[in-house]
mmJSON file of the N, C-alpha and C atoms, coordinates in Angstrom:
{"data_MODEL":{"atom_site":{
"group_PDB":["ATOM","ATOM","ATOM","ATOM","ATOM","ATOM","ATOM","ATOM","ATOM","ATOM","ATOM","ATOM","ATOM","ATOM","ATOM","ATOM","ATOM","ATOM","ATOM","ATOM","ATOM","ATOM","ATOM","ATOM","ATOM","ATOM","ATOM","ATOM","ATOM","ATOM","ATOM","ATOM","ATOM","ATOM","ATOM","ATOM","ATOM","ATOM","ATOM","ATOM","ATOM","ATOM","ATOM","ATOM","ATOM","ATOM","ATOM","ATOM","ATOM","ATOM","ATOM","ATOM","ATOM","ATOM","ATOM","ATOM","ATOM","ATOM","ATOM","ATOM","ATOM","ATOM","ATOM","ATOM","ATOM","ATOM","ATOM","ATOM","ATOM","ATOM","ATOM","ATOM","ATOM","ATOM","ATOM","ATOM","ATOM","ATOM","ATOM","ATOM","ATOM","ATOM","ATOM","ATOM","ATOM","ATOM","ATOM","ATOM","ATOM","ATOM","ATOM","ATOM","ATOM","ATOM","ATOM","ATOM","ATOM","ATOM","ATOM","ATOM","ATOM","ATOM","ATOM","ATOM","ATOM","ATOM","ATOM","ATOM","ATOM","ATOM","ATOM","ATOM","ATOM","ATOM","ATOM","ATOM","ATOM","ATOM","ATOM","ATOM","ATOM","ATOM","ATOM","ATOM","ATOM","ATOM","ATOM","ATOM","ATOM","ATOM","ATOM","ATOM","ATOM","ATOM","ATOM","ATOM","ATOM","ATOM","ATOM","ATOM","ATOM","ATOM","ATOM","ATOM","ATOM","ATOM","ATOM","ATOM","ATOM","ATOM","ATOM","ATOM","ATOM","ATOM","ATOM","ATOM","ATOM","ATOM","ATOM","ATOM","ATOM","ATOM","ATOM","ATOM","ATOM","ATOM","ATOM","ATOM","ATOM","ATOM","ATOM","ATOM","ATOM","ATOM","ATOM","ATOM","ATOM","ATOM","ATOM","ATOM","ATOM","ATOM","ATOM","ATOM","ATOM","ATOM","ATOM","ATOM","ATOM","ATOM","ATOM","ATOM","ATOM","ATOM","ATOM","ATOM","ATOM","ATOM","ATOM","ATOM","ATOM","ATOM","ATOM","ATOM","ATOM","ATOM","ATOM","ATOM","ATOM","ATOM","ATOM","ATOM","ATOM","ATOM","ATOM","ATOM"],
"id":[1,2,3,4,5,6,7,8,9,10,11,12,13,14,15,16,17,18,19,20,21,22,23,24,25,26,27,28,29,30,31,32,33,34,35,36,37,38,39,40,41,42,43,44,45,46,47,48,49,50,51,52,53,54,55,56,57,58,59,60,61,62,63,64,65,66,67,68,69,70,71,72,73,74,75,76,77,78,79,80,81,82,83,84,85,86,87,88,89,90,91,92,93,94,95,96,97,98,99,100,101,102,103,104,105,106,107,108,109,110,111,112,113,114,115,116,117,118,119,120,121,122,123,124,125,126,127,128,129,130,131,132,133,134,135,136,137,138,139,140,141,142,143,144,145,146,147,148,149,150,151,152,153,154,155,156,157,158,159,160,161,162,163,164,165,166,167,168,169,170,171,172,173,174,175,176,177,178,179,180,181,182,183,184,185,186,187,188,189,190,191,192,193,194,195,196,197,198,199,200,201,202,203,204,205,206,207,208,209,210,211,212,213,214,215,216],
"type_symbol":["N","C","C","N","C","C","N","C","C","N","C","C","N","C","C","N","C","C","N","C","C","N","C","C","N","C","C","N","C","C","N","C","C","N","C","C","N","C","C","N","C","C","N","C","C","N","C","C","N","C","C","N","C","C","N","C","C","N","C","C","N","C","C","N","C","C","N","C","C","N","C","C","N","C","C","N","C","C","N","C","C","N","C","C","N","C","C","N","C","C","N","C","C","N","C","C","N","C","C","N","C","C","N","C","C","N","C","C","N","C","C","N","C","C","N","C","C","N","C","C","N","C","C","N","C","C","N","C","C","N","C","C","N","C","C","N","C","C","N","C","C","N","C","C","N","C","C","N","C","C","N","C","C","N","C","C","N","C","C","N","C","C","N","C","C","N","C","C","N","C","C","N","C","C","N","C","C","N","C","C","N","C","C","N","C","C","N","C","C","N","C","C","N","C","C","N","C","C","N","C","C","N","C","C","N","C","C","N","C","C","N","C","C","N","C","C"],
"label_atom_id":["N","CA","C","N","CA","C","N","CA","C","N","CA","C","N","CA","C","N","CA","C","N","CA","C","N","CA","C","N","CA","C","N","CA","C","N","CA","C","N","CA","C","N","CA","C","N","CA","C","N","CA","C","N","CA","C","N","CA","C","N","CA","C","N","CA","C","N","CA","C","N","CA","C","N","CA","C","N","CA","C","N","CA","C","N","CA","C","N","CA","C","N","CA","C","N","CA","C","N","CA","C","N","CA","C","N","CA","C","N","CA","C","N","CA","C","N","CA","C","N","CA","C","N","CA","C","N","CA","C","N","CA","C","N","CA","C","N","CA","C","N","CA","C","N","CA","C","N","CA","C","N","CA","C","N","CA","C","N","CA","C","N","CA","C","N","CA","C","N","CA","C","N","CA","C","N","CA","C","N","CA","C","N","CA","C","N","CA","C","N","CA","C","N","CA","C","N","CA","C","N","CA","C","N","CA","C","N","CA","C","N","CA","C","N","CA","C","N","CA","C","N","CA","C","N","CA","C","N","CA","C","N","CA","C","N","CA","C","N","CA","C","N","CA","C","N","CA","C","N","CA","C"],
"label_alt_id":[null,null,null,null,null,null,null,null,null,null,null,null,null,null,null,null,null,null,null,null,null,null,null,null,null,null,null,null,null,null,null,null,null,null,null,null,null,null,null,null,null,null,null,null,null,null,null,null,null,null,null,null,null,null,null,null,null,null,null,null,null,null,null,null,null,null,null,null,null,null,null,null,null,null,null,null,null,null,null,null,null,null,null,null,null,null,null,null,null,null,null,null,null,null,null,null,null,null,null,null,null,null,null,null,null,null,null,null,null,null,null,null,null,null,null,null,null,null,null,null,null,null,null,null,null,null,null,null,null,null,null,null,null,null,null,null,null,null,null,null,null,null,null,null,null,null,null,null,null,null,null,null,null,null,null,null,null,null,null,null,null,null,null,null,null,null,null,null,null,null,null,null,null,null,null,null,null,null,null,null,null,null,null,null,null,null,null,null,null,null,null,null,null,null,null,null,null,null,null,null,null,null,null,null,null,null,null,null,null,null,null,null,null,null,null,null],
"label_comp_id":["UNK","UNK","UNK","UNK","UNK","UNK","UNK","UNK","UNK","UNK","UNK","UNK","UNK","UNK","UNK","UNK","UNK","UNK","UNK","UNK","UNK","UNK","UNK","UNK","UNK","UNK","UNK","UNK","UNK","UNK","UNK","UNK","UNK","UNK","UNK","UNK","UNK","UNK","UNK","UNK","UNK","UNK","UNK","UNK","UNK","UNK","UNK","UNK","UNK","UNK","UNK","UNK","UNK","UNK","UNK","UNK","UNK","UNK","UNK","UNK","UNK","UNK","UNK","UNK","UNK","UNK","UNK","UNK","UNK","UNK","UNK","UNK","UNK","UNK","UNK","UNK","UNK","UNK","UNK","UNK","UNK","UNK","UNK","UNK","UNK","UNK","UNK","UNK","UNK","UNK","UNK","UNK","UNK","UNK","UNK","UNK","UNK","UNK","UNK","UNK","UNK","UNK","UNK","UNK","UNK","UNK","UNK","UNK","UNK","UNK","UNK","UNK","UNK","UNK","UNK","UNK","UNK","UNK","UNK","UNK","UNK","UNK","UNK","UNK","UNK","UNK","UNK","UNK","UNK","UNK","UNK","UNK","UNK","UNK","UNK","UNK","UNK","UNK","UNK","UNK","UNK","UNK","UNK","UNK","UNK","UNK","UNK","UNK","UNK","UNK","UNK","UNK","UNK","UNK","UNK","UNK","UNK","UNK","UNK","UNK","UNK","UNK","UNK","UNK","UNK","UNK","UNK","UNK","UNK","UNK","UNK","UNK","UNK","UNK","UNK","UNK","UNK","UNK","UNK","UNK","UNK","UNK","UNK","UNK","UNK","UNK","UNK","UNK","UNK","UNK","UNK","UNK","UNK","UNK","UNK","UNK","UNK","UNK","UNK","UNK","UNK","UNK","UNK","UNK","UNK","UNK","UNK","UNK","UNK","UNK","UNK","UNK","UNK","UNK","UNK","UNK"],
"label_asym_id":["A","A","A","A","A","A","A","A","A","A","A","A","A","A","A","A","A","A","A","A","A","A","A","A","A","A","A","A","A","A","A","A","A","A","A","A","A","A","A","A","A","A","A","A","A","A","A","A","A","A","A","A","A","A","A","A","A","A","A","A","A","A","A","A","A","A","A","A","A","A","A","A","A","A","A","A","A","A","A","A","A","A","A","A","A","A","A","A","A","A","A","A","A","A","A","A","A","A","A","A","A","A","A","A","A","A","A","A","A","A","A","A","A","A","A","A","A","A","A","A","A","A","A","A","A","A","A","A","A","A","A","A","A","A","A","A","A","A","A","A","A","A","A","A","A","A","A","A","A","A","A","A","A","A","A","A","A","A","A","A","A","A","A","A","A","A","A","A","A","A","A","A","A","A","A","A","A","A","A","A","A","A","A","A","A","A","A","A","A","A","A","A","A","A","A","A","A","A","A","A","A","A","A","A","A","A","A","A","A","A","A","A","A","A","A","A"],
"label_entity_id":["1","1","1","1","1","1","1","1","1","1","1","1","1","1","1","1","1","1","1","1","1","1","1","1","1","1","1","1","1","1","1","1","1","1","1","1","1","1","1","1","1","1","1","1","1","1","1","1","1","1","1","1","1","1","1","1","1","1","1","1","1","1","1","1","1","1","1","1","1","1","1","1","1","1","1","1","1","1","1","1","1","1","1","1","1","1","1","1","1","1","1","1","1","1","1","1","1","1","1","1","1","1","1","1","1","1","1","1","1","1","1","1","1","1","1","1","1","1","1","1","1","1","1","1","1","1","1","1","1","1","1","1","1","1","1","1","1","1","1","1","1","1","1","1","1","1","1","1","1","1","1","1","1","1","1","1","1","1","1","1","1","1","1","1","1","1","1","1","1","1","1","1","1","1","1","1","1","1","1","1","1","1","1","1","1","1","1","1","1","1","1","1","1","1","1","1","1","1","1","1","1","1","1","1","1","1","1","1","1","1","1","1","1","1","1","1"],
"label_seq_id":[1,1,1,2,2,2,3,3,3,4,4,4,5,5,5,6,6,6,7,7,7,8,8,8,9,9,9,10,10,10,11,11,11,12,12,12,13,13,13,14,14,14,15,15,15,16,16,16,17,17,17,18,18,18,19,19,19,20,20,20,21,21,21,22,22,22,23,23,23,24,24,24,25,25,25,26,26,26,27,27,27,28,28,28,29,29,29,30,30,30,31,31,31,32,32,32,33,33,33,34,34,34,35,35,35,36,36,36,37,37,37,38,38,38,39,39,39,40,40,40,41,41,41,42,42,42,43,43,43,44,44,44,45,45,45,46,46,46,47,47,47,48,48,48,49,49,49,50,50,50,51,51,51,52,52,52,53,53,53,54,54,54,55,55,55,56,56,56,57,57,57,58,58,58,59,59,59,60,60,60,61,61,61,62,62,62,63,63,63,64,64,64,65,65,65,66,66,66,67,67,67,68,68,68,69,69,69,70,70,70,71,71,71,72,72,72],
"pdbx_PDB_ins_code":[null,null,null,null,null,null,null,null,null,null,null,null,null,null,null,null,null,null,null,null,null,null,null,null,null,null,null,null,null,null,null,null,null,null,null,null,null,null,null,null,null,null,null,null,null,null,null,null,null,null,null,null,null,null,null,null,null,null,null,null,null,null,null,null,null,null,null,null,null,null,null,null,null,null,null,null,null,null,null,null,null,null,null,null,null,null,null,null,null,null,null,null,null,null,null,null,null,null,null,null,null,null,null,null,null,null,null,null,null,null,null,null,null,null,null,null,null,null,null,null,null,null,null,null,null,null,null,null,null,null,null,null,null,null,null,null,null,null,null,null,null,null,null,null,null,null,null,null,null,null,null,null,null,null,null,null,null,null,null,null,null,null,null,null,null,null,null,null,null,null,null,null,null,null,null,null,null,null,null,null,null,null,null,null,null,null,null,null,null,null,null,null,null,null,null,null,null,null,null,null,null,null,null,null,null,null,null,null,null,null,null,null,null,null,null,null],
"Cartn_x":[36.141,36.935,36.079,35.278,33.855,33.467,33.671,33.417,34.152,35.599,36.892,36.37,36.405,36.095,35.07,33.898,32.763,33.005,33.709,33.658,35.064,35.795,36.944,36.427,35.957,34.712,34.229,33.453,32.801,32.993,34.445,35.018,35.932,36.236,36.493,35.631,34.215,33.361,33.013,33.375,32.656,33.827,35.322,36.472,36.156,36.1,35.649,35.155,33.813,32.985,33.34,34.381,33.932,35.305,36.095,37.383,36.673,35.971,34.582,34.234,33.517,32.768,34.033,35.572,36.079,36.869,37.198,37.296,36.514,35.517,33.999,34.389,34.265,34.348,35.254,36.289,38.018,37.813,36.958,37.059,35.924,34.659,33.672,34.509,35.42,35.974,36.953,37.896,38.538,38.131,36.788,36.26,35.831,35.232,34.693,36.001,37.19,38.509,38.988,38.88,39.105,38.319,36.928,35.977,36.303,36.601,37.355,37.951,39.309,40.214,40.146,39.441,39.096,38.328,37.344,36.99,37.881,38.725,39.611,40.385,40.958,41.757,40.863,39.553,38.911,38.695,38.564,38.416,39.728,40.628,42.052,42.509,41.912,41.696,40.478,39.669,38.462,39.18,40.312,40.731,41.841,42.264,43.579,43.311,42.007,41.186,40.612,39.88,39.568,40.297,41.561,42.86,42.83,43.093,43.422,42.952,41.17,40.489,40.336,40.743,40.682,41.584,43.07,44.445,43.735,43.128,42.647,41.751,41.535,40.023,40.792,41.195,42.016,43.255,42.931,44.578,44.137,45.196,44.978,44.579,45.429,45.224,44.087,42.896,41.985,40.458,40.736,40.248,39.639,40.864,40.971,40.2,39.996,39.029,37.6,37.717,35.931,35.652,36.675,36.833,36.395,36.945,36.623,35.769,35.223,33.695,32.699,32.858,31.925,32.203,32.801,33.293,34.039,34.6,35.299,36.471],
"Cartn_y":[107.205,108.423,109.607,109.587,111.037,110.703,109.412,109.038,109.69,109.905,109.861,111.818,112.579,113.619,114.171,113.268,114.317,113.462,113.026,112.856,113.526,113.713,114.848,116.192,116.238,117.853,118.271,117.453,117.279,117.141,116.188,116.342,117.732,118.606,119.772,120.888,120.341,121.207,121.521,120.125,119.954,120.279,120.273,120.581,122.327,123.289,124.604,124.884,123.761,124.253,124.303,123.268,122.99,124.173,124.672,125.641,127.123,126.814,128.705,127.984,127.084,126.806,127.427,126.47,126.665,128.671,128.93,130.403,131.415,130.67,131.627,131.38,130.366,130.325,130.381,130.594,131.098,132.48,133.129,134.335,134.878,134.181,134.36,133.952,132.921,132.993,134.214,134.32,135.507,136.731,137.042,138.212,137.858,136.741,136.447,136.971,135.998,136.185,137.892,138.492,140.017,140.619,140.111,140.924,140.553,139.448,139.026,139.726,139.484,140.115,141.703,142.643,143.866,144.07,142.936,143.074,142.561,141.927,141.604,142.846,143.484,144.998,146.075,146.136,146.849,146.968,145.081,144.736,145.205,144.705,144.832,146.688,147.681,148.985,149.108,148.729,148.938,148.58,147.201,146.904,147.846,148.682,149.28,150.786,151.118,152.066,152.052,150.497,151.029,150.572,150.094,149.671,150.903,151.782,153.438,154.322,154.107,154.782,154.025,152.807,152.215,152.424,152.498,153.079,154.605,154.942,156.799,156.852,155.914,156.236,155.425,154.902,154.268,154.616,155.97,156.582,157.089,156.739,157.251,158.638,159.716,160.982,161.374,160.719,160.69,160.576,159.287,158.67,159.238,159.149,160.445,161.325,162.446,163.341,162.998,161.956,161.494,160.783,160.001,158.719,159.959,161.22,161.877,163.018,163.096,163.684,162.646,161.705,160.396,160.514,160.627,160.491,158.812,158.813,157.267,157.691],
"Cartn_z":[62.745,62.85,63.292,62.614,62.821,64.44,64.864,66.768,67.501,67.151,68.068,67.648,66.913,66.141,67.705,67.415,68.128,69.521,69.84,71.122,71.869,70.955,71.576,71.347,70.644,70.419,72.11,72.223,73.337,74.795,74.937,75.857,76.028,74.695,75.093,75.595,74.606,75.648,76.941,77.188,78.818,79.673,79.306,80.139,79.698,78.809,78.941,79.988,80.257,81.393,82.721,82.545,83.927,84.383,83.191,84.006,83.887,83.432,83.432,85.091,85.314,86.533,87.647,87.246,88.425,88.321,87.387,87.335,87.774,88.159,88.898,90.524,90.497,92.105,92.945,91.958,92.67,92.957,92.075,91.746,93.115,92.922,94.315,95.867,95.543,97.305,96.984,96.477,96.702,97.152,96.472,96.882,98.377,98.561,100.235,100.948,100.773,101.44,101.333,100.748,100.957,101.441,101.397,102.573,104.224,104.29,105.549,106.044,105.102,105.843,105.727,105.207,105.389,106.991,107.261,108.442,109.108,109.464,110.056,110.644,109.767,109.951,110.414,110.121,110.828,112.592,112.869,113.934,114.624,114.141,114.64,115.298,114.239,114.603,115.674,115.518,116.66,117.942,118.142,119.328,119.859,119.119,119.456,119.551,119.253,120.033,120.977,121.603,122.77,123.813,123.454,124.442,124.475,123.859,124.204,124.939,124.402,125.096,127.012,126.825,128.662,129.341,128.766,129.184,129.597,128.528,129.153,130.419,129.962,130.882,132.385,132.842,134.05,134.588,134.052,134.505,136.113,136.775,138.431,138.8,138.058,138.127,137.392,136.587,136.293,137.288,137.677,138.456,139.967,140.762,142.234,142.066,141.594,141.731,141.666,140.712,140.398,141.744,142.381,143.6,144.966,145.13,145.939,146.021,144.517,144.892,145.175,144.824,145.558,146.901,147.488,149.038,149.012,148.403,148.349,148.609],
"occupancy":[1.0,1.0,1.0,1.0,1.0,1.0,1.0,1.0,1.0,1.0,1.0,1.0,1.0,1.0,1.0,1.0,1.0,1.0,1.0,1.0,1.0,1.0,1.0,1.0,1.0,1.0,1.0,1.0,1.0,1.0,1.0,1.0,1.0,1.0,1.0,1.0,1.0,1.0,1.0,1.0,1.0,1.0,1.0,1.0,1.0,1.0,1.0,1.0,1.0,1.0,1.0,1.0,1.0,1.0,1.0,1.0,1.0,1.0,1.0,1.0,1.0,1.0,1.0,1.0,1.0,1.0,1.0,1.0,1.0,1.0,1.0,1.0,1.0,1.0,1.0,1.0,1.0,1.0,1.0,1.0,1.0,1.0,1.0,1.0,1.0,1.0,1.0,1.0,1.0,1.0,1.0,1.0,1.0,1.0,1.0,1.0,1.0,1.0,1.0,1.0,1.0,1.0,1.0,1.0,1.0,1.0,1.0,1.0,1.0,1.0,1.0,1.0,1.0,1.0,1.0,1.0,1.0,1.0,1.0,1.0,1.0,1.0,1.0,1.0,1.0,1.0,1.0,1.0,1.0,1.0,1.0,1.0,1.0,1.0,1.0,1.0,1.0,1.0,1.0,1.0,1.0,1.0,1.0,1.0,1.0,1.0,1.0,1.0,1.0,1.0,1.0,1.0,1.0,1.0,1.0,1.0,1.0,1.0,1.0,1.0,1.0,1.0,1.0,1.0,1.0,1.0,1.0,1.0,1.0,1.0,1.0,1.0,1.0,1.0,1.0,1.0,1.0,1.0,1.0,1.0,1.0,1.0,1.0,1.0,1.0,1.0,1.0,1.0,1.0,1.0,1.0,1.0,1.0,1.0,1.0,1.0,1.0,1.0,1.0,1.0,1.0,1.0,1.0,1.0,1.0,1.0,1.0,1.0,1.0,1.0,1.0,1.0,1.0,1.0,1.0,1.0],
"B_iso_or_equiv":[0.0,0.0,0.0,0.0,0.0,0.0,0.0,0.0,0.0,0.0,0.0,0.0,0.0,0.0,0.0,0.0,0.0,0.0,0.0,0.0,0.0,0.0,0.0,0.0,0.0,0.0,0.0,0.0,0.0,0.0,0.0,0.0,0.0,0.0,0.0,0.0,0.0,0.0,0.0,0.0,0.0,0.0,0.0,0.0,0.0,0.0,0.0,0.0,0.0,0.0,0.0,0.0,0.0,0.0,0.0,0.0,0.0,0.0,0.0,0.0,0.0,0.0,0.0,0.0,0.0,0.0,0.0,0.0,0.0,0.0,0.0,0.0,0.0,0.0,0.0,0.0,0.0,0.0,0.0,0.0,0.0,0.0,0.0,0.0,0.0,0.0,0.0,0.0,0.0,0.0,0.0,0.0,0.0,0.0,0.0,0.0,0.0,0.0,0.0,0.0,0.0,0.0,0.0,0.0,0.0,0.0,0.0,0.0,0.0,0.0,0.0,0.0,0.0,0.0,0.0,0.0,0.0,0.0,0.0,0.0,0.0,0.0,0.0,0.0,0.0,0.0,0.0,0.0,0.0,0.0,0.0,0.0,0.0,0.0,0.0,0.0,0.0,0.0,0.0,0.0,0.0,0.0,0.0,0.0,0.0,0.0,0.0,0.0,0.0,0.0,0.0,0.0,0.0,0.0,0.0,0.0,0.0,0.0,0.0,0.0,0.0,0.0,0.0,0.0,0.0,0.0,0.0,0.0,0.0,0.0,0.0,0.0,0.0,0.0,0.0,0.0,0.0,0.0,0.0,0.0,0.0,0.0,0.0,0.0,0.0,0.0,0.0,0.0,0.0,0.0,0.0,0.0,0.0,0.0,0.0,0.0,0.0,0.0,0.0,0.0,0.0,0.0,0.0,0.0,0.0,0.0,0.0,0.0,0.0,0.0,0.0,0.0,0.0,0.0,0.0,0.0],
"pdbx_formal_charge":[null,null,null,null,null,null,null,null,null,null,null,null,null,null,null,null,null,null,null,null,null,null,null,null,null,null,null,null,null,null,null,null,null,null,null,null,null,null,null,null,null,null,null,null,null,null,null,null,null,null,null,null,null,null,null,null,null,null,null,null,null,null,null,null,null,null,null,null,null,null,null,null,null,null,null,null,null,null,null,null,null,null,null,null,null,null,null,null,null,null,null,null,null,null,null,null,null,null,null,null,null,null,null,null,null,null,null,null,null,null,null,null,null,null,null,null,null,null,null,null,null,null,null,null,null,null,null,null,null,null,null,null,null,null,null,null,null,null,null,null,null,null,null,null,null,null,null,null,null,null,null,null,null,null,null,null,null,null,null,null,null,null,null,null,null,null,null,null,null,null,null,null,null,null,null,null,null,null,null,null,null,null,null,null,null,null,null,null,null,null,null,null,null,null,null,null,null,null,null,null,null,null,null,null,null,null,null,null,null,null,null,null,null,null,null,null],
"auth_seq_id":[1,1,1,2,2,2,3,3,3,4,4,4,5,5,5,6,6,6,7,7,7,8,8,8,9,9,9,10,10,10,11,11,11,12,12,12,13,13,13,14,14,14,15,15,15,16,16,16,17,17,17,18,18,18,19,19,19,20,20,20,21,21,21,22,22,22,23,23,23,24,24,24,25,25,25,26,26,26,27,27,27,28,28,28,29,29,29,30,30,30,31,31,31,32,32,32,33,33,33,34,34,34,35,35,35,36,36,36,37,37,37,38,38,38,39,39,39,40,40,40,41,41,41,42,42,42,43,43,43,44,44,44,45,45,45,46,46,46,47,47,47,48,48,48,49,49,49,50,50,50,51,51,51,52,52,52,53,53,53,54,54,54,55,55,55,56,56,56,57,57,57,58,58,58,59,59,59,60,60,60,61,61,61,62,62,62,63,63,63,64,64,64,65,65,65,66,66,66,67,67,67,68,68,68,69,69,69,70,70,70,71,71,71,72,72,72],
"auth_comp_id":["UNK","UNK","UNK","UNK","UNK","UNK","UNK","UNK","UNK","UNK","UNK","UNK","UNK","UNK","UNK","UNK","UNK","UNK","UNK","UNK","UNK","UNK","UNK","UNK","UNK","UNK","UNK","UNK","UNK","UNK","UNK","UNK","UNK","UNK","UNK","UNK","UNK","UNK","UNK","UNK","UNK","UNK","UNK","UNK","UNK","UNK","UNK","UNK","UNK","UNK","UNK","UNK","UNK","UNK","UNK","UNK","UNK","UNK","UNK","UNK","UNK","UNK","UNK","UNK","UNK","UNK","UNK","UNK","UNK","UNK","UNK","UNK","UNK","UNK","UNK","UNK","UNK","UNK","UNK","UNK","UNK","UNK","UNK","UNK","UNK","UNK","UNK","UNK","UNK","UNK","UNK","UNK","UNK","UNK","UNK","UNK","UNK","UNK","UNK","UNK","UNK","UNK","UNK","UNK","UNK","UNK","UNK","UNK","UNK","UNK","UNK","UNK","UNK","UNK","UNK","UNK","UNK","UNK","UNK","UNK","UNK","UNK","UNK","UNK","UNK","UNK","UNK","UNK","UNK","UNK","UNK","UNK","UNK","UNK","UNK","UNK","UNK","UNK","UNK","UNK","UNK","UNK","UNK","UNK","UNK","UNK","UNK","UNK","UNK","UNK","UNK","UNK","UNK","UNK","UNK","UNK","UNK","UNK","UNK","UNK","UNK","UNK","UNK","UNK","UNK","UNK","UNK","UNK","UNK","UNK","UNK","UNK","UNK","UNK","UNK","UNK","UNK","UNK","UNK","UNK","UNK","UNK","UNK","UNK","UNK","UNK","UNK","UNK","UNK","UNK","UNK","UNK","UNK","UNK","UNK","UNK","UNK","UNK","UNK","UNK","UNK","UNK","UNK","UNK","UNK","UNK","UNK","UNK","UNK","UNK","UNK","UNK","UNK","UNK","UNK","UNK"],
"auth_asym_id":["A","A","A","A","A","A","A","A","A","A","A","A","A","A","A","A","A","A","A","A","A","A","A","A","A","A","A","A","A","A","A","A","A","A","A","A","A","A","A","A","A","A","A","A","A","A","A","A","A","A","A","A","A","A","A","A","A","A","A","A","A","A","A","A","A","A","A","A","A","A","A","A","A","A","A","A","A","A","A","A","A","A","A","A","A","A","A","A","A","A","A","A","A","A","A","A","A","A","A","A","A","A","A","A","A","A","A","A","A","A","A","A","A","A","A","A","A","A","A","A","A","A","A","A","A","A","A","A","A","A","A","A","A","A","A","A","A","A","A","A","A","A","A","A","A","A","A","A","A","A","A","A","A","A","A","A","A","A","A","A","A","A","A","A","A","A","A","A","A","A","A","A","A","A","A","A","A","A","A","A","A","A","A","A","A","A","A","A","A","A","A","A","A","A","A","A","A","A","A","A","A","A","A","A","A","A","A","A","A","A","A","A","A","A","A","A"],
"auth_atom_id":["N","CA","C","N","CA","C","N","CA","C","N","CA","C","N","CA","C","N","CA","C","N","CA","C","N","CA","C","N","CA","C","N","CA","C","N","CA","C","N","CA","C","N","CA","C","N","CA","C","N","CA","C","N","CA","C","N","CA","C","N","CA","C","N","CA","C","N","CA","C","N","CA","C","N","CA","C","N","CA","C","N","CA","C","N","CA","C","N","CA","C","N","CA","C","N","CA","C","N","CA","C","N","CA","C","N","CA","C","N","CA","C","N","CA","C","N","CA","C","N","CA","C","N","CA","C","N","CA","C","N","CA","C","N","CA","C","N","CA","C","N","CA","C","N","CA","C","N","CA","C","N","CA","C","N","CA","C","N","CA","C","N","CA","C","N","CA","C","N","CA","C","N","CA","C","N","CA","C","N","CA","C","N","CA","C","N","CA","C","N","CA","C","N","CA","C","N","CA","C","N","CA","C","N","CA","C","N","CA","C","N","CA","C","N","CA","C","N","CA","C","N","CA","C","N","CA","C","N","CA","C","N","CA","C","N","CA","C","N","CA","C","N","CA","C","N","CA","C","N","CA","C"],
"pdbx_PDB_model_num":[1,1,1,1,1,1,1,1,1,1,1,1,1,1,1,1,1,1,1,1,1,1,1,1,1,1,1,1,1,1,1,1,1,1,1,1,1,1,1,1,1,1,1,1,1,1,1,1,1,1,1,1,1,1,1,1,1,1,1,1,1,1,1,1,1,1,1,1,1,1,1,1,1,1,1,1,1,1,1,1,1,1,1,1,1,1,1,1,1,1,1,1,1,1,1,1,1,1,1,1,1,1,1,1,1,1,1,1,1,1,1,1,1,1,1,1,1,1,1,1,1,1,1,1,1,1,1,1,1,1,1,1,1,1,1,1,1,1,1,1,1,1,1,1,1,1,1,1,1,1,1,1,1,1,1,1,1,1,1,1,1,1,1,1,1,1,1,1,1,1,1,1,1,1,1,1,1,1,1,1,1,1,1,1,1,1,1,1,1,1,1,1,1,1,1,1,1,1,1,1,1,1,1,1,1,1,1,1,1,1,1,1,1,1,1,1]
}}}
C-alpha cells in the first residue's frame, strides 16, 4: 500500500513539472508571437509610407520641371 502511496506521490510530482515546464514555454512563444506580429504591423506601416512617399515623388507635375532643367 505505502508502494501505490509513494509512487502516486511521485507521479504527481513529476506531472507538476512537467505542466510548470509546459506553462513556461506557452508563455515564452507567446511573447515571441507578439513580438512578431508587432513587427509585422510595423512593417506593414513602413510599406504604406513609402507607397506614399513614391506616389509623391512620381507625380508628372512634379517631375517636368526637374526633366527640363536637365534639358531632357
Amino acid at each position: 500500500m505505502r508502494l501505490i502511496i509513494l509512487g502516486a506521490l511521485i507521479l504527481t510530482i513529476a506531472s507538476a513539472f512537467v505542466l510548470y515546464s509546459s506553462n513556461y514555454d506557452t508563455r515564452l512563444f507567446e511573447a515571441r508571437v507578439a513580438e512578431q506580429e508587432r513587427a509585422i504591423d510595423k512593417a506593414r506601416s513602413d510599406i504604406s509610407v513609402l507607397k506614399a512617399e513614391r506616389a509623391h515623388l512620381g507625380r508628372p507635375e512634379r517631375i517636368e520641371p526637374l526633366a527640363r532643367a536637365l534639358g531632357l
